[in-house]
RODO-2510 file (C-alpha; in nm, 4 decimals, decimal comma):
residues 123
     n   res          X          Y          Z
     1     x     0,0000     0,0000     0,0000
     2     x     0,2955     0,2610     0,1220
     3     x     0,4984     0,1470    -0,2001
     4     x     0,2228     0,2499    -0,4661
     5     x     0,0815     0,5437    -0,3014
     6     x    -0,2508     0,3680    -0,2933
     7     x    -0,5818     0,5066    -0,0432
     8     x    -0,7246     0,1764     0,0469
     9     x    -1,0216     0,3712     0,1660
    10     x    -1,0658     0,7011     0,0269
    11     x    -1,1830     0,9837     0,2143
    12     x    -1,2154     0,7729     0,5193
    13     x    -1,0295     0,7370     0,8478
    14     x    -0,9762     0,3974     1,0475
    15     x    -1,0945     0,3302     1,4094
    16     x    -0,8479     0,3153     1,6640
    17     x    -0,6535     0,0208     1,7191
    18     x    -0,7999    -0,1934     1,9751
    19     x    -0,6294    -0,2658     2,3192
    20     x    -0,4144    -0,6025     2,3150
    21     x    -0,7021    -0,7695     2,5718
    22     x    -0,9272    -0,7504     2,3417
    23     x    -0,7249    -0,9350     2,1037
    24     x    -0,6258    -1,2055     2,2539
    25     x    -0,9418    -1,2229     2,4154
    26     x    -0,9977    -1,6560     2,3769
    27     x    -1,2479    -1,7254     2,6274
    28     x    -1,6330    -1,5589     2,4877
    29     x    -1,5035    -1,5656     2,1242
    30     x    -1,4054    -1,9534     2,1545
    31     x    -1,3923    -2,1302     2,4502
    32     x    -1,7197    -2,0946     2,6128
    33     x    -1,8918    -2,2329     2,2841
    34     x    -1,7080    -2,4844     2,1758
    35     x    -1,8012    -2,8166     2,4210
    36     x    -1,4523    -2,9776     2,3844
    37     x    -1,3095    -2,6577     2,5277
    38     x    -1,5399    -2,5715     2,8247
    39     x    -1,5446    -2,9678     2,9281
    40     x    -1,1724    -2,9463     2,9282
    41     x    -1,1439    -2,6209     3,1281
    42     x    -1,4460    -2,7406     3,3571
    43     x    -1,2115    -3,0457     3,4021
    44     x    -0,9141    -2,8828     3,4611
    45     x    -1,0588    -2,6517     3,7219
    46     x    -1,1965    -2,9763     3,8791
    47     x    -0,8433    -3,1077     3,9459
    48     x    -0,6813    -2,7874     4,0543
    49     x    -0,9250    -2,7719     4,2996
    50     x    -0,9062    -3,1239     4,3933
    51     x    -0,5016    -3,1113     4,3994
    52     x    -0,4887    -2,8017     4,5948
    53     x    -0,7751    -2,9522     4,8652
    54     x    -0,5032    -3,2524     4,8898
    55     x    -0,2156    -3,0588     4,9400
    56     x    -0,3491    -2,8337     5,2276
    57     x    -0,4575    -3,1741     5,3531
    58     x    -0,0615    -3,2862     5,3423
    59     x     0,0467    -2,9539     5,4511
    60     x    -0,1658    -2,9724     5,7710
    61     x    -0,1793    -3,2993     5,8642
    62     x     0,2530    -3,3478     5,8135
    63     x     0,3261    -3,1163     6,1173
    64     x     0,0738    -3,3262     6,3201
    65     x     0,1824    -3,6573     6,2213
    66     x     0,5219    -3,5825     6,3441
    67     x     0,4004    -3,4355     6,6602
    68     x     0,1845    -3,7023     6,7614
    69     x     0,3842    -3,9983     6,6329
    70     x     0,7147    -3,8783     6,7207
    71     x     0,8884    -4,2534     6,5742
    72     x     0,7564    -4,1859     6,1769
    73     x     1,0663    -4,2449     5,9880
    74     x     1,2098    -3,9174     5,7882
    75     x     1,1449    -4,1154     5,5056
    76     x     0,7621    -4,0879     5,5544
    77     x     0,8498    -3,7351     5,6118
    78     x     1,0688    -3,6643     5,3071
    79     x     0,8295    -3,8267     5,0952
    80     x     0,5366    -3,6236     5,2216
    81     x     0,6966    -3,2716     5,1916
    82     x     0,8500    -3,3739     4,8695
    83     x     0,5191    -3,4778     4,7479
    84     x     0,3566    -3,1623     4,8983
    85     x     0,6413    -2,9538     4,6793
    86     x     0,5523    -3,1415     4,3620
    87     x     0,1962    -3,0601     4,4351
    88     x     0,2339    -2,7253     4,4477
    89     x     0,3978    -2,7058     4,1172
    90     x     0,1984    -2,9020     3,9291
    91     x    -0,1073    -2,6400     4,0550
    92     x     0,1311    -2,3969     3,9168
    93     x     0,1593    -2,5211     3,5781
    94     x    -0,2237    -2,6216     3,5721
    95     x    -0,3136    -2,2296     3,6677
    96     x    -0,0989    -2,1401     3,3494
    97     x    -0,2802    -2,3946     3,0982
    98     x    -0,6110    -2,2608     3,2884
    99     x    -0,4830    -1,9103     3,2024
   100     x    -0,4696    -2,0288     2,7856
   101     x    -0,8489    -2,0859     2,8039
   102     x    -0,8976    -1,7439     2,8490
   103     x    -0,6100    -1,5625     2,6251
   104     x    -0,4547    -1,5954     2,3864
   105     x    -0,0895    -1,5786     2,2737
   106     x     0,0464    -1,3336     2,1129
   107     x     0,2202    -1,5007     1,8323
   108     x    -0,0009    -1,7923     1,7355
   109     x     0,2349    -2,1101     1,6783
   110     x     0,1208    -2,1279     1,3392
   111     x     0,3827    -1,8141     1,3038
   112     x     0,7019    -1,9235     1,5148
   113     x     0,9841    -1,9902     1,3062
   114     x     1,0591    -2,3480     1,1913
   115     x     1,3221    -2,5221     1,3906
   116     x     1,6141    -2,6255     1,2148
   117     x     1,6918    -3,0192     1,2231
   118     x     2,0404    -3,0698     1,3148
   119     x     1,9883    -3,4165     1,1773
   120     x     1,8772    -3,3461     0,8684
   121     x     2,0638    -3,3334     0,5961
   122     x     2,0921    -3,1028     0,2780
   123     x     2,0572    -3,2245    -0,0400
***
């Protein structure tokens, strides 16, 4: 358009560009009508709820299992607050995929470049 000079539409002025929100905007425009979506995210929400109920449970009752049975191994124990860490990440990563449901990136995949295979080779 800029190289030929050309008005696309004359005698006319554009709207303003809209905010980046907007944009990306994923969940009214997609994922709240399409059933594969919402299951998943109603799903999702499901076990992030469920793993977060489970890891209070651990993080409360781990203090008072060691209290009250003094001779648990610190295996038990290990396991437990390395299982409580885990736990916590996992909610982490879920509250991120949760997060995709309702925006969007901001370069689609679709436009990342290729990756080169190292394997490959030219012919």
């Amino acid at each position: 358009v800029n190289q030929y000079s050309i008005d696309p539409f004359p005698g006319k002025t554009l709207p303003p560009s809209l905010p980046k929100e907007v944009l990306l905007e994923r969940y009214h425009s997609h994922t709240e009508k399409c059933a594969s979506c919402r299951g998943a995210l109603a799903n999702l929400q499901r076990l992030r709820l469920g793993l977060a109920v489970g890891t209070a449970l651990v993080w409360v009752l781990l203090p008072l299992l060691v209290l009250l049975h003094p001779e648990v191994s610190i295996v038990t124990v290990i396991i437990l607050t390395v299982a409580f860490l885990m736990s916590g990440g996992v909610w982490l990563l879920l509250g991120k995929l949760e997060r995709q449901f309702y925006q969007g990136r901001e370069i689609p995949p679709r436009n990342w470049p290729e990756k080169v295979d190292k394997e490959a080779k030219p012919r």
